[in-house]
PyMOL Python script that loads the backbone (N, CA, C, O; Angstrom):
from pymol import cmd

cmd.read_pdbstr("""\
ATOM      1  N   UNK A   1     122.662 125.009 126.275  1.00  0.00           N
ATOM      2  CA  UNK A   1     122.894 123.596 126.108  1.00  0.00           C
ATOM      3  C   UNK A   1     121.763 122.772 126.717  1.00  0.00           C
ATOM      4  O   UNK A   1     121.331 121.875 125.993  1.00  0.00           O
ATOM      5  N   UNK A   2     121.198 122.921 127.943  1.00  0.00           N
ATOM      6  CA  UNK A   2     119.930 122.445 128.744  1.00  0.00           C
ATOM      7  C   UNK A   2     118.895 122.361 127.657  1.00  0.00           C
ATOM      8  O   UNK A   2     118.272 121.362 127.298  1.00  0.00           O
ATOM      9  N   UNK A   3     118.818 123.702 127.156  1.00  0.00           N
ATOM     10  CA  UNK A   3     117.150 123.777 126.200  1.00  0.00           C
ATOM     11  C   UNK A   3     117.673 122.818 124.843  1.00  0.00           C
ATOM     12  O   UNK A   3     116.721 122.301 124.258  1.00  0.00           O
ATOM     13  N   UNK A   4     119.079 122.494 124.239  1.00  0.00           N
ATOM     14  CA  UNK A   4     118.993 122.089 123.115  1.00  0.00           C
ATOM     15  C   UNK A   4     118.730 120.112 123.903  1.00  0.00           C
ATOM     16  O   UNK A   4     118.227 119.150 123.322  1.00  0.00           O
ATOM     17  N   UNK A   5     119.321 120.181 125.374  1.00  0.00           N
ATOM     18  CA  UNK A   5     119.017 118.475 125.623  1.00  0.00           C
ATOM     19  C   UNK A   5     117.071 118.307 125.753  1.00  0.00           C
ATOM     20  O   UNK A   5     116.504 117.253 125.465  1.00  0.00           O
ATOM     21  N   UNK A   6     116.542 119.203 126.093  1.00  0.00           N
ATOM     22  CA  UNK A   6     115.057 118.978 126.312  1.00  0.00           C
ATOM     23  C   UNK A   6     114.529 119.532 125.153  1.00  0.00           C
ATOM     24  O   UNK A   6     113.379 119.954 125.270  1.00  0.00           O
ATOM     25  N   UNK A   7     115.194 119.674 123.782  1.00  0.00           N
ATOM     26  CA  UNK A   7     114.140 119.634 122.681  1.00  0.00           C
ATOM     27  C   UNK A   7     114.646 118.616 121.985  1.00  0.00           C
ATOM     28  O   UNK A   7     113.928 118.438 121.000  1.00  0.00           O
ATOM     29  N   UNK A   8     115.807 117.626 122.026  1.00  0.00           N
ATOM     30  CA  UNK A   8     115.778 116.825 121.689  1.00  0.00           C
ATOM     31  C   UNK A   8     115.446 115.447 122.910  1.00  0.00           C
ATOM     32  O   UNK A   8     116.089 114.397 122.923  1.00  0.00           O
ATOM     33  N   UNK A   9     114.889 115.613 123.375  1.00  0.00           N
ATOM     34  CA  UNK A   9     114.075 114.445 124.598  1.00  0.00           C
ATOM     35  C   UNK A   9     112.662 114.205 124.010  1.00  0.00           C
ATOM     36  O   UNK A   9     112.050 113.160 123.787  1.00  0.00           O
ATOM     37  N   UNK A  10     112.156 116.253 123.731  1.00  0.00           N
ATOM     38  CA  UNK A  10     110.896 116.365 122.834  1.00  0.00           C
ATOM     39  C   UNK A  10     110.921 115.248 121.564  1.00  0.00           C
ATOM     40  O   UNK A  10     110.380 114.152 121.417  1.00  0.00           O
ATOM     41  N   UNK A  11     111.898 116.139 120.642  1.00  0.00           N
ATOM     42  CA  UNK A  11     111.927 115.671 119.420  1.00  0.00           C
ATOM     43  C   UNK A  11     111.853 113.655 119.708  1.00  0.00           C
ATOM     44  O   UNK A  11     111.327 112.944 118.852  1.00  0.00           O
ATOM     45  N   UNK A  12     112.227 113.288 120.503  1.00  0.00           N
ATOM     46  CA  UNK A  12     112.300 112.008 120.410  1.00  0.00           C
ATOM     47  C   UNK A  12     111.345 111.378 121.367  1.00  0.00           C
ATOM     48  O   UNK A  12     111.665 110.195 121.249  1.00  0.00           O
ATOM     49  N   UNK A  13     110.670 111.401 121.975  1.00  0.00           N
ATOM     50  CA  UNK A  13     109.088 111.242 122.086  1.00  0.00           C
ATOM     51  C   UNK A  13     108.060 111.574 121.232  1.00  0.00           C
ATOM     52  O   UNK A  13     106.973 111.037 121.447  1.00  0.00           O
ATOM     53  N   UNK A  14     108.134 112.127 120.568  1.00  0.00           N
ATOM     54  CA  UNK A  14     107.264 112.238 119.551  1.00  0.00           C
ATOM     55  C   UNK A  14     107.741 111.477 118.626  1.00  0.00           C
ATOM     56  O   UNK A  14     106.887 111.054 117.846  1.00  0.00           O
ATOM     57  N   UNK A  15     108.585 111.222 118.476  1.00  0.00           N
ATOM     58  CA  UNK A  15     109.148 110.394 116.937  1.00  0.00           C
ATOM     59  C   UNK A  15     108.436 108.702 117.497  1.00  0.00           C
ATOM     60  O   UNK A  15     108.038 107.771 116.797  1.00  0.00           O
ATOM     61  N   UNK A  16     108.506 108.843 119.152  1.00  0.00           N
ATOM     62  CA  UNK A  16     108.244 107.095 119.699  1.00  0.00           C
ATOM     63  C   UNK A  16     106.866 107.169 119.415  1.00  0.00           C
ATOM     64  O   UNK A  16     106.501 106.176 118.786  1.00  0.00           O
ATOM     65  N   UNK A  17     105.844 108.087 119.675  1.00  0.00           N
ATOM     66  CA  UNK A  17     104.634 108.124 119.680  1.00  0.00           C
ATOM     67  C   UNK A  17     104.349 107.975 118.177  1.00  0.00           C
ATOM     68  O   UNK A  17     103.369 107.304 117.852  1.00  0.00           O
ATOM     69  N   UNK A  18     105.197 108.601 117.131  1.00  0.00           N
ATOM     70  CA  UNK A  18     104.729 108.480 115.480  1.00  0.00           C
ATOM     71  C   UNK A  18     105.015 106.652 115.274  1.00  0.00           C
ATOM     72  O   UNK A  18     104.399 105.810 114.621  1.00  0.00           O
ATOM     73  N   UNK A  19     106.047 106.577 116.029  1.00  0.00           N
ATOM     74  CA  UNK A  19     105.803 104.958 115.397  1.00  0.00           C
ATOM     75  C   UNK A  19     105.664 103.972 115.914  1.00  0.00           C
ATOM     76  O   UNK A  19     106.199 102.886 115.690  1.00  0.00           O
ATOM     77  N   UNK A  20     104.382 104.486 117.206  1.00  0.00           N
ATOM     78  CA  UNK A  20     103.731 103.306 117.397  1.00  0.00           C
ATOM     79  C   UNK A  20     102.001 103.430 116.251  1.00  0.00           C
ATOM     80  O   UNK A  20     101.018 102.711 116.430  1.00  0.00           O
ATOM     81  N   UNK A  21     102.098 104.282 115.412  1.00  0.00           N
ATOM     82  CA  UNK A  21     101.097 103.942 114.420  1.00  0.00           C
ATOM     83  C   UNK A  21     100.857 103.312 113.792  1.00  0.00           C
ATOM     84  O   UNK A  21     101.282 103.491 112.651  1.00  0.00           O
ATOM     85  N   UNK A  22      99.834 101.873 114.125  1.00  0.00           N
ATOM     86  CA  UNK A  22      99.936 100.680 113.104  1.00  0.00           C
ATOM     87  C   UNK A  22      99.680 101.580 111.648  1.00  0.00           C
ATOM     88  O   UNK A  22     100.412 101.125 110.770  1.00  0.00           O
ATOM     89  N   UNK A  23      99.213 102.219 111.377  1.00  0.00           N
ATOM     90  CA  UNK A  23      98.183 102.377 110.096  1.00  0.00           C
ATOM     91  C   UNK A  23      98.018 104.472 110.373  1.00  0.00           C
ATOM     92  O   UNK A  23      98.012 105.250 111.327  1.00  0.00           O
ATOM     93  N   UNK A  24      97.920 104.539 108.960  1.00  0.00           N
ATOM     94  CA  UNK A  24      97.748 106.008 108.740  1.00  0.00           C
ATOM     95  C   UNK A  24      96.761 105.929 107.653  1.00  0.00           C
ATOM     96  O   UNK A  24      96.511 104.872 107.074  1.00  0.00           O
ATOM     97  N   UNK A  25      96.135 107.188 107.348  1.00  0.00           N
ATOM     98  CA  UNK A  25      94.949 107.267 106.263  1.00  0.00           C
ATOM     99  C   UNK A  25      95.610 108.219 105.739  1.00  0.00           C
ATOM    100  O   UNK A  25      96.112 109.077 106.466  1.00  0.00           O
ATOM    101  N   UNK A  26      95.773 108.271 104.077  1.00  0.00           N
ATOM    102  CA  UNK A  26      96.166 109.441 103.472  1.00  0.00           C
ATOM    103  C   UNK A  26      95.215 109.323 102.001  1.00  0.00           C
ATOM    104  O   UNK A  26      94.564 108.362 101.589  1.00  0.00           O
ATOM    105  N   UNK A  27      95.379 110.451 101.504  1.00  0.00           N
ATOM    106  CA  UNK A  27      94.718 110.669 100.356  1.00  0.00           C
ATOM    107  C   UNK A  27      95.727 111.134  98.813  1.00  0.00           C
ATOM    108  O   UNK A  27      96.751 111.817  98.815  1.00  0.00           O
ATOM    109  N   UNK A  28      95.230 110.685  97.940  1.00  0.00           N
ATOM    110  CA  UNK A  28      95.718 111.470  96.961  1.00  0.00           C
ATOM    111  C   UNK A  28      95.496 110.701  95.254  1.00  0.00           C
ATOM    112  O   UNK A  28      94.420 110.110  95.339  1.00  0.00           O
ATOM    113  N   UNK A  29      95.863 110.567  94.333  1.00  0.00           N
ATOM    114  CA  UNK A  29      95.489 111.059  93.283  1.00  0.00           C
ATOM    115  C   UNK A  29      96.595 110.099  92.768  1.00  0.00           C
ATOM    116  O   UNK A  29      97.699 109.808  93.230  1.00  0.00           O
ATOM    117  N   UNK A  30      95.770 109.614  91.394  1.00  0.00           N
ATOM    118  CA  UNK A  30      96.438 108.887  90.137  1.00  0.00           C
ATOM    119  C   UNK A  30      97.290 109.583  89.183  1.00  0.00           C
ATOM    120  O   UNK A  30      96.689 109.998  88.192  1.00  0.00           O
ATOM    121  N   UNK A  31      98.454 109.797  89.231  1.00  0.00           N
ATOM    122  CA  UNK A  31      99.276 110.306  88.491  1.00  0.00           C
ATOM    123  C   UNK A  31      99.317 109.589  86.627  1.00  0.00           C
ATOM    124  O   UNK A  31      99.142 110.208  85.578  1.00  0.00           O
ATOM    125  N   UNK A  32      99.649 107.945  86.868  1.00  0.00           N
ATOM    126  CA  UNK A  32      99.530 107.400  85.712  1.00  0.00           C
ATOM    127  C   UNK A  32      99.099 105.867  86.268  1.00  0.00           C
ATOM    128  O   UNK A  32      99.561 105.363  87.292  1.00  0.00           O
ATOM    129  N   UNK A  33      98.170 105.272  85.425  1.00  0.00           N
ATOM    130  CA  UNK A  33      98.173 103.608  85.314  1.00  0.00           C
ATOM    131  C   UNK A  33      98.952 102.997  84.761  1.00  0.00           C
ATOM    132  O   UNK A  33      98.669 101.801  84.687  1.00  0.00           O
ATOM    133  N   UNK A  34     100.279 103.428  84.104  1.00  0.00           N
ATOM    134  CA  UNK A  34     100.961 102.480  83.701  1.00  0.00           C
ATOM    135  C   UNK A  34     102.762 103.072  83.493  1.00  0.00           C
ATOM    136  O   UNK A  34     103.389 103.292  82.456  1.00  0.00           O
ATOM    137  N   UNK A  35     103.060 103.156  84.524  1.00  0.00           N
ATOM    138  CA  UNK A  35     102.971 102.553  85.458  1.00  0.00           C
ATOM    139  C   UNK A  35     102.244 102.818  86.411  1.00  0.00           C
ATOM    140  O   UNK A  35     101.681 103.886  86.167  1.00  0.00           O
ATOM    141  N   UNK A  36     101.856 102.295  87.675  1.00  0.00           N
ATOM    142  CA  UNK A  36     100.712 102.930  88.151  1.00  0.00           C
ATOM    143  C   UNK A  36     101.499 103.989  89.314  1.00  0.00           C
ATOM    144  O   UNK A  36     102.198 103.300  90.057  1.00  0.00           O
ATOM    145  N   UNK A  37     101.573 105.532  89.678  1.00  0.00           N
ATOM    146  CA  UNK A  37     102.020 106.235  90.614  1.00  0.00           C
ATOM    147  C   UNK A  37     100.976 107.087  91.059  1.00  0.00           C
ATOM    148  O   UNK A  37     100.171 107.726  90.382  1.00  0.00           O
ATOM    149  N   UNK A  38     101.083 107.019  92.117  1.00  0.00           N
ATOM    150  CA  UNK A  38     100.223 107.745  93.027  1.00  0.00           C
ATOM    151  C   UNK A  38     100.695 108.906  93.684  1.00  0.00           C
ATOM    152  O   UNK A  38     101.674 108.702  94.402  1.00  0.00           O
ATOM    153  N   UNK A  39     100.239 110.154  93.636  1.00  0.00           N
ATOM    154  CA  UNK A  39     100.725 111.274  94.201  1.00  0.00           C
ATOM    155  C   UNK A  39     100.022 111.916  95.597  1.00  0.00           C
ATOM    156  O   UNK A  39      98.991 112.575  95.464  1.00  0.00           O
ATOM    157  N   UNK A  40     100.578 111.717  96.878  1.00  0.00           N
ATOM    158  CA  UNK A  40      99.292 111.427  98.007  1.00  0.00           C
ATOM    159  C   UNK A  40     100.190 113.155  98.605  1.00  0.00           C
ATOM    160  O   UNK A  40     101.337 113.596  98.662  1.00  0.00           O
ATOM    161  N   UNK A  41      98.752 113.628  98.946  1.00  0.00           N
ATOM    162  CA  UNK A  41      98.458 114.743  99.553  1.00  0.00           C
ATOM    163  C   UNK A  41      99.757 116.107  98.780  1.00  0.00           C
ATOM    164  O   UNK A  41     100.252 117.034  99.421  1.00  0.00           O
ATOM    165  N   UNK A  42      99.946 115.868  97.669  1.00  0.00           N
ATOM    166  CA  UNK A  42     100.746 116.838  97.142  1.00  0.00           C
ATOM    167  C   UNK A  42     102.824 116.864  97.800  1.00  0.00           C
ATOM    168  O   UNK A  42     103.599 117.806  97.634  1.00  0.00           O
ATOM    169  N   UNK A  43     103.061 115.850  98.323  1.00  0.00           N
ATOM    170  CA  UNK A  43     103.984 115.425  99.363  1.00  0.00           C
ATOM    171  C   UNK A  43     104.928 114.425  98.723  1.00  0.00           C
ATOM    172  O   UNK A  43     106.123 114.681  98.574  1.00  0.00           O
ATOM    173  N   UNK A  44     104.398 113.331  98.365  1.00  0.00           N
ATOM    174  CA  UNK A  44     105.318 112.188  97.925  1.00  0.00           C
ATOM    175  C   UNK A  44     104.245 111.660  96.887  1.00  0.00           C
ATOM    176  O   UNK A  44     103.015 111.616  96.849  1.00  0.00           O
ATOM    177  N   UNK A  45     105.286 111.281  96.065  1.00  0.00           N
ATOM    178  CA  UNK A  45     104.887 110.353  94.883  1.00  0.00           C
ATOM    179  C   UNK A  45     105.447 108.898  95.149  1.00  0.00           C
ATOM    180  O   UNK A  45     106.550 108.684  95.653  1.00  0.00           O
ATOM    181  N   UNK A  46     104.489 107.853  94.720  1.00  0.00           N
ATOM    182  CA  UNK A  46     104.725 106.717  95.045  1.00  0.00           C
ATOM    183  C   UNK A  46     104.423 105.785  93.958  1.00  0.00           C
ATOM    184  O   UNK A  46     103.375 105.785  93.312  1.00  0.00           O
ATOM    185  N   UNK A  47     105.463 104.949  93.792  1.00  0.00           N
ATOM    186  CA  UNK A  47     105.473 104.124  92.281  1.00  0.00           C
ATOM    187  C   UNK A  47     104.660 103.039  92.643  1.00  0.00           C
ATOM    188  O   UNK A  47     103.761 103.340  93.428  1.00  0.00           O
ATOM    189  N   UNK A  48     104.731 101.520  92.197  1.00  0.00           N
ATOM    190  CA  UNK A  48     103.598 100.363  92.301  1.00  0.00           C
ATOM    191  C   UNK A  48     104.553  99.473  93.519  1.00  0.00           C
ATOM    192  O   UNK A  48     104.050  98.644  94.277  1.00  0.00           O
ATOM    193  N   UNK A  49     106.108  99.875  93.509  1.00  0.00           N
ATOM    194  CA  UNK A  49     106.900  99.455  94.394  1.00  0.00           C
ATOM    195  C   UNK A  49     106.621  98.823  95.723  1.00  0.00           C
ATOM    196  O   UNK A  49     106.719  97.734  96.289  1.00  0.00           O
ATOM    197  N   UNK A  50     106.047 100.606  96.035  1.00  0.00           N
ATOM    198  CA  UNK A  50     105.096 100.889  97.640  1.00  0.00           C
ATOM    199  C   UNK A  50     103.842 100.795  97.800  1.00  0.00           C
ATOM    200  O   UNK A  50     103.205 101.356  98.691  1.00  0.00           O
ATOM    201  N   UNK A  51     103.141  99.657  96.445  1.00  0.00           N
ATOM    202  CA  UNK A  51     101.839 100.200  96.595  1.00  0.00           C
ATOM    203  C   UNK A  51     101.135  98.671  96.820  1.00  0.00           C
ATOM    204  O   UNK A  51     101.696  97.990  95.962  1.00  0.00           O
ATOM    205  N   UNK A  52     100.304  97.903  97.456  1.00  0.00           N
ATOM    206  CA  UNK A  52      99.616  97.192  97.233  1.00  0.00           C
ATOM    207  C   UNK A  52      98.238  97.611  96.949  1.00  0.00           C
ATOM    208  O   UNK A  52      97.537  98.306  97.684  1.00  0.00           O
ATOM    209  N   UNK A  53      97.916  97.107  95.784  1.00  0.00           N
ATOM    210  CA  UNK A  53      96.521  97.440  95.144  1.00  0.00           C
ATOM    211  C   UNK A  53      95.477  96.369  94.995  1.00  0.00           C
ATOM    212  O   UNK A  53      95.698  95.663  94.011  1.00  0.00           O
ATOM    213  N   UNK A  54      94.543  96.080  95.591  1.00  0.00           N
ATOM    214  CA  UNK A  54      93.155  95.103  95.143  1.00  0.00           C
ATOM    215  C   UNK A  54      93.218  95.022  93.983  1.00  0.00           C
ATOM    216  O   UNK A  54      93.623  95.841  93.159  1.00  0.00           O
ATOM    217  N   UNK A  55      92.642  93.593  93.812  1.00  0.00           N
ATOM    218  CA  UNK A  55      92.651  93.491  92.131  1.00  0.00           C
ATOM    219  C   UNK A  55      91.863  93.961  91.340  1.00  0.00           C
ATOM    220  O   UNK A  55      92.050  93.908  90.124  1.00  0.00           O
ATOM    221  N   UNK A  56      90.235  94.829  92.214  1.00  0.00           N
ATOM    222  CA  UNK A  56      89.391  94.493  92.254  1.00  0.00           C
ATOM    223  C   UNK A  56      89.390  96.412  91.580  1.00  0.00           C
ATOM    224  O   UNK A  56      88.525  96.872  90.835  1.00  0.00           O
ATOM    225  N   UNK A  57      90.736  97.266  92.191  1.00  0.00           N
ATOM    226  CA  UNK A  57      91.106  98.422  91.461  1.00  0.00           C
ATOM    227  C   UNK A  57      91.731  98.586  90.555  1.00  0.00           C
ATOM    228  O   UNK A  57      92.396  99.622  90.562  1.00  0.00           O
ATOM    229  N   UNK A  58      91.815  97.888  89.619  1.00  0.00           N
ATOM    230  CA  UNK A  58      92.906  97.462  88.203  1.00  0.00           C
ATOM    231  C   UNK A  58      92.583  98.466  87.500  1.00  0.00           C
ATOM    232  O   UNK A  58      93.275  98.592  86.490  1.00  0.00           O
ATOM    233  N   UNK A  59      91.630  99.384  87.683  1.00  0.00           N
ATOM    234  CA  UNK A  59      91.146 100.149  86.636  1.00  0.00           C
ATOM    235  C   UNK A  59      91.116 101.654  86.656  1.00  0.00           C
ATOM    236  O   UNK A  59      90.366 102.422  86.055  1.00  0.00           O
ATOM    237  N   UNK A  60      92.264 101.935  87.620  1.00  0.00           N
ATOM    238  CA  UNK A  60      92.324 103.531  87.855  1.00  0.00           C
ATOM    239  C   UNK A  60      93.018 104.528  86.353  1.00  0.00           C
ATOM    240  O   UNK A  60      93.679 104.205  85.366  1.00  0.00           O
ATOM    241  N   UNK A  61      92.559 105.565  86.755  1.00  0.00           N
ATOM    242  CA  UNK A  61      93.035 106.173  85.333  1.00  0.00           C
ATOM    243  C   UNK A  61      93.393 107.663  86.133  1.00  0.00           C
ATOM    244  O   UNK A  61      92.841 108.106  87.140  1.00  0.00           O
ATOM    245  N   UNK A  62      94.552 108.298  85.300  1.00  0.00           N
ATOM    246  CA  UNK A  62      94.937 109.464  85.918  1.00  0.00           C
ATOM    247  C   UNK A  62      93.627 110.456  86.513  1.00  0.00           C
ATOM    248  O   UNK A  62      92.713 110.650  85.711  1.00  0.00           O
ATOM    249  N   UNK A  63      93.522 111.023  87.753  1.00  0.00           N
ATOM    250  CA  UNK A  63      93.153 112.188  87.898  1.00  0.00           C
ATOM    251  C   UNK A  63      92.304 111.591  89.223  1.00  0.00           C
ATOM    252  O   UNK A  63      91.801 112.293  90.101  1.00  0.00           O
ATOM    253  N   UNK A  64      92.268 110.046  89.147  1.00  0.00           N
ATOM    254  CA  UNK A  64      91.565 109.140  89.913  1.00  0.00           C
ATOM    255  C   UNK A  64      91.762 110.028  91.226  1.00  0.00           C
ATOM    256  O   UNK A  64      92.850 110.593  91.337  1.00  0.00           O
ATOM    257  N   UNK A  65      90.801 110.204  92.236  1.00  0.00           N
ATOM    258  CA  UNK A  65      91.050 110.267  93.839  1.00  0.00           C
ATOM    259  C   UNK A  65      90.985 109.052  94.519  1.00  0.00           C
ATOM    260  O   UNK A  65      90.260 108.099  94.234  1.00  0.00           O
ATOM    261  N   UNK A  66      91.956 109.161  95.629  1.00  0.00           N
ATOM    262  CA  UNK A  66      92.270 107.255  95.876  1.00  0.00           C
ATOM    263  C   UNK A  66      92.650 107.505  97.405  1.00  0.00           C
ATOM    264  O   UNK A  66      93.495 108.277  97.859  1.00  0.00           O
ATOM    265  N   UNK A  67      91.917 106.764  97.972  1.00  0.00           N
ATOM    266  CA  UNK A  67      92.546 106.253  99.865  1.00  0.00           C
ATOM    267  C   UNK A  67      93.115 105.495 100.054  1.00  0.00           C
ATOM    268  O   UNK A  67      92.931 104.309  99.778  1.00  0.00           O
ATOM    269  N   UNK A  68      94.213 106.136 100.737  1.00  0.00           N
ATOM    270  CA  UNK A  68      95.341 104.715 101.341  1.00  0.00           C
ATOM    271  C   UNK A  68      95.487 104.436 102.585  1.00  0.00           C
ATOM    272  O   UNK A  68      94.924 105.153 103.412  1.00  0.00           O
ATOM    273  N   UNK A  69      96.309 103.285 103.015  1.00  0.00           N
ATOM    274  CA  UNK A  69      96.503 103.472 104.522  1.00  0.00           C
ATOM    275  C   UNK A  69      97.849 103.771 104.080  1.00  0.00           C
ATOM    276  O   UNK A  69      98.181 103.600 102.907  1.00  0.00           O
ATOM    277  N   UNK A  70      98.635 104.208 104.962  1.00  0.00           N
ATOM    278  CA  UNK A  70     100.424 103.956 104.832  1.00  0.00           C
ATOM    279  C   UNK A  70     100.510 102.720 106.266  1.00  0.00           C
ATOM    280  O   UNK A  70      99.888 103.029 107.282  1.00  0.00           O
ATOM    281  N   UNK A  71     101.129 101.659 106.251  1.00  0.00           N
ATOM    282  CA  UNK A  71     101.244 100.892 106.522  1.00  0.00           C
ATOM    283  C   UNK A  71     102.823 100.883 107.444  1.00  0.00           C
ATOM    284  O   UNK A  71     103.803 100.601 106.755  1.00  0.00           O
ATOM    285  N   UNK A  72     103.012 101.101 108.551  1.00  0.00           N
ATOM    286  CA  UNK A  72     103.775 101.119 109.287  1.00  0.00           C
ATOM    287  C   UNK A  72     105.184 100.070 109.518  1.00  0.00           C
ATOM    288  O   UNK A  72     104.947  99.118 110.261  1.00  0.00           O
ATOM    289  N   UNK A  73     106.425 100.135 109.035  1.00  0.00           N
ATOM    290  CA  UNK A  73     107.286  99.385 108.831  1.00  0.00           C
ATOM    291  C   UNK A  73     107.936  99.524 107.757  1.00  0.00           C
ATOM    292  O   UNK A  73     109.123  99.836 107.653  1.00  0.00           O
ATOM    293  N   UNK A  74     106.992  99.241 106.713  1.00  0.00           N
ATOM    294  CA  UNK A  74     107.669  98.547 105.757  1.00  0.00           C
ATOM    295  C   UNK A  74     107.858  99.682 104.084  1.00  0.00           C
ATOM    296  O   UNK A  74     108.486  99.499 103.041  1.00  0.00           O
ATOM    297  N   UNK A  75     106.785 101.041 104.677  1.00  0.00           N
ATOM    298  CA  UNK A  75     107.159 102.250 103.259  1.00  0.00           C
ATOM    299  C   UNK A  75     105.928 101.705 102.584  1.00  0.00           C
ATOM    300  O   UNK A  75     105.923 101.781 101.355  1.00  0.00           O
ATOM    301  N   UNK A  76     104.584 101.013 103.351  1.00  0.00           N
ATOM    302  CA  UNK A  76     103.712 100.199 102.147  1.00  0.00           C
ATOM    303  C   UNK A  76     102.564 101.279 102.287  1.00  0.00           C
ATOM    304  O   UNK A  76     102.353 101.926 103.313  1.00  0.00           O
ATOM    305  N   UNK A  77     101.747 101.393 100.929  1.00  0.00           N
ATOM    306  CA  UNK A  77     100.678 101.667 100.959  1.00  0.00           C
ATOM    307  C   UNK A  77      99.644 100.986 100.538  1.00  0.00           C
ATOM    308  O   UNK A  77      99.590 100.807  99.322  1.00  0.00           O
ATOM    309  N   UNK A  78      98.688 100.492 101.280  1.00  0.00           N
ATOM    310  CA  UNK A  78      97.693  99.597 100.948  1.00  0.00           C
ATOM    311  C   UNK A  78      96.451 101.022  99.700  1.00  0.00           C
ATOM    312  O   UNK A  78      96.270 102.211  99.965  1.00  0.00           O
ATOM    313  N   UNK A  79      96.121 100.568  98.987  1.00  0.00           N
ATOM    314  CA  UNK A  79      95.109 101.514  98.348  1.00  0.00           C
ATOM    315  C   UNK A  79      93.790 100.936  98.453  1.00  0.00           C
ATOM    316  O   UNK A  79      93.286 100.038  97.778  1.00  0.00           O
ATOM    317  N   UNK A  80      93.282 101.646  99.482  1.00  0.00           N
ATOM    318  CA  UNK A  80      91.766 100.756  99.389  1.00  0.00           C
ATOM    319  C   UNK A  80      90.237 101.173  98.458  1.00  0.00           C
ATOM    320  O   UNK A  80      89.317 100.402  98.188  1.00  0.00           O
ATOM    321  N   UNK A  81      90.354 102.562  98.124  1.00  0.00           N
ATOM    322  CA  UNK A  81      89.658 102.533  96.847  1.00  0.00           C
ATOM    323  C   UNK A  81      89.460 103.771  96.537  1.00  0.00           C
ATOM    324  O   UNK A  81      89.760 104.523  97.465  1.00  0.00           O
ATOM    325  N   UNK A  82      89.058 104.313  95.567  1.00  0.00           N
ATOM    326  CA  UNK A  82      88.417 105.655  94.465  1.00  0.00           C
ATOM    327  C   UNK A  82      87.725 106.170  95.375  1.00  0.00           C
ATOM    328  O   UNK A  82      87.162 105.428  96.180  1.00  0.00           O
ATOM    329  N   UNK A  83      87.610 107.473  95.457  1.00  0.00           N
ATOM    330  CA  UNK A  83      86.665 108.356  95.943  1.00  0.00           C
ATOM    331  C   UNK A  83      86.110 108.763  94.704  1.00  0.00           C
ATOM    332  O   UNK A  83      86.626 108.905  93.595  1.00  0.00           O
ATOM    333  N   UNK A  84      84.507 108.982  95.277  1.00  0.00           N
ATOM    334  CA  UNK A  84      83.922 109.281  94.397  1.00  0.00           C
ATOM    335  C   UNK A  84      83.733 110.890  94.449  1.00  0.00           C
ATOM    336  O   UNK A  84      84.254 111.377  95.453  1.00  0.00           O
ATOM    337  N   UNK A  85      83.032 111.927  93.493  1.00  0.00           N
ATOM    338  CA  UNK A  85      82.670 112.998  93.999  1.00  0.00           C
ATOM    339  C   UNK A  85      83.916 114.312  93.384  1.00  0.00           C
ATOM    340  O   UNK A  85      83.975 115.472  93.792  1.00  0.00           O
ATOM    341  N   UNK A  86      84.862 113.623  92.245  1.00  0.00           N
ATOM    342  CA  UNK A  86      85.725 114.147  91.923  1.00  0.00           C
ATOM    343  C   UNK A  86      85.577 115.575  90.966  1.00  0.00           C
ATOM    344  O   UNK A  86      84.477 115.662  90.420  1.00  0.00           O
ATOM    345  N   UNK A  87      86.511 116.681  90.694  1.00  0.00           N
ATOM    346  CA  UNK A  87      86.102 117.544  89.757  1.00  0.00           C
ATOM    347  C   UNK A  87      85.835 117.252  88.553  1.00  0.00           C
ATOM    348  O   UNK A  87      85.465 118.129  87.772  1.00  0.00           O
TER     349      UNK A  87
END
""", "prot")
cmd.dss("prot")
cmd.show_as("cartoon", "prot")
cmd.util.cbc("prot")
cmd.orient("prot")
């Protein structure tokens, strides 16, 4: 009973330390532009819901490689642009 109260003391310090992360960097890939979904690091797929996009990226097309932040709070992903250098 001792070891299950000090792995959950663990488990919950680390959960305080995950969310004091303003901002995360993740990666991943254009599923479709229309609607637009993004599939980041093979993990979660994300519709236009969660996504804020520059206007300035209007022009992604499946297979696109794309950087995000994940944005702390709110489930947001900011997409800040194309990687270049793709297969």
């Amino acid at each position: 009973m001792a070891q299950s109260a000090v792995e959950l003391v663990k488990q919950a310090a680390l959960e305080a330390v995950e969310a004091r992360k303003p901002l995360e960097a993740r990666f991943g890939s254009i599923l479709s532009s229309s609607p637009l979904t993004v599939r980041v690091e093979d993990k979660l797929v994300l519709t236009s819901a969660f996504l804020l996009v520059p206007e300035r990226l209007g022009n992604l097309l499946p297979g696109d490689r794309v950087a995000l932040l994940r944005i702390q709070g709110g489930g947001k992903y900011l997409l800040l642009d194309k990687l270049g250098g793709g297969a």
